[in-house]
N, C-alpha and C positions, 0 to 999 in steps of 0.2 A: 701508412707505415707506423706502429706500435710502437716499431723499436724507439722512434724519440719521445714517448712518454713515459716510456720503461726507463730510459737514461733521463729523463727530468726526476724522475723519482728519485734514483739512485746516487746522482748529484745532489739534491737533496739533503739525502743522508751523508754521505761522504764529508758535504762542507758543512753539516754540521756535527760529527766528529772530529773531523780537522780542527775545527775550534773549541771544542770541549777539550782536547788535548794538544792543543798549543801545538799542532804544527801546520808547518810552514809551508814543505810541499811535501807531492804523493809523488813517487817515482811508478808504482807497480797497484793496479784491480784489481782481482780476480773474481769474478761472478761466476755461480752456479745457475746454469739453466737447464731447466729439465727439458728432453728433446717434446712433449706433449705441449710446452706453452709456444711454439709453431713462430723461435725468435730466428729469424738470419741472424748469426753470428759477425759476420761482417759486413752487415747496415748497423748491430750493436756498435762495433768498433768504431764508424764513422759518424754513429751520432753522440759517443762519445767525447770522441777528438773536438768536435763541433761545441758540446755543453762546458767541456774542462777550459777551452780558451779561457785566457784570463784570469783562472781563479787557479788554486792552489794544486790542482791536477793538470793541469795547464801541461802536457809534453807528455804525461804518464801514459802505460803503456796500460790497454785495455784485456787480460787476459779471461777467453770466455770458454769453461771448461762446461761442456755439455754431459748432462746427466743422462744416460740410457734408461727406455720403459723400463721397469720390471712389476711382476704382480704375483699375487698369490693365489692360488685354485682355492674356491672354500668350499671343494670338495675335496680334494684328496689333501691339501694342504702345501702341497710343490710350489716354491719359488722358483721365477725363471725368469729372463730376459725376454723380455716382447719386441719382437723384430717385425717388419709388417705391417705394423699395427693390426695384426692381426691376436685378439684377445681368447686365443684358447690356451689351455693346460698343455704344457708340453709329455705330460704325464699320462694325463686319463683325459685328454682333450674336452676337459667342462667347458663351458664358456660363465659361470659363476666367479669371475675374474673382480680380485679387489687391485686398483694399483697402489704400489707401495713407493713407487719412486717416480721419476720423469716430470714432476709435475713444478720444481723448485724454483725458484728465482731469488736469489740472494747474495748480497756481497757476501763472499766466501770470507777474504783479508784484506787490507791496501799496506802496501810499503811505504816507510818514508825515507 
């Protein structure tokens, strides 16, 4: 399972902006995962709850907003939503596909 090295990372990070800005606790997450980095969303949630024990995220609620493929034809230049995973132009059906999104993993914000 990934997802708990994904969340060691991101605890990581977390508690150590927590402390660069003095606070105390996190009530609210939000991580951006792009659907291409192949995360369950809730195995994330639970190996969150599991990392936050104790520290300063301790209760916070993990919210994990999933980013949709999308890519660009670099032929005809069409952006589109890649469903399927299947990588042609919904336009001129190329398969010369660059992706442009899907691929993200990043604390989006955390609330205090």
């Amino acid at each position: 399972m990934h997802e708990a090295s994904i969340v060691s990372g991101l605890m990581a990070i977390l508690l150590d902006q927590a402390a660069k800005h003095a606070v105390e606790h996190i009530r609210r997450v939000t991580v951006k995962v792009g659907r291409l980095r192949s995360v369950e969303p809730r195995a994330l949630v639970g190996c969150f709850e599991m990392f936050a024990e104790g520290t300063v995220a301790d209760g916070a609620e993990l919210v994990v907003e999933t980013v949709p493929i999308r890519g660009r034809c670099e032929d005809c230049g069409e952006e589109f939503e890649i469903s399927g995973f299947v990588f042609r132009c919904s336009r001129c059906q190329g398969s010369r596909i660059t992706v442009i999104s899907g691929e993200e993993l990043y604390i989006d914000n955390f609330e205090t």
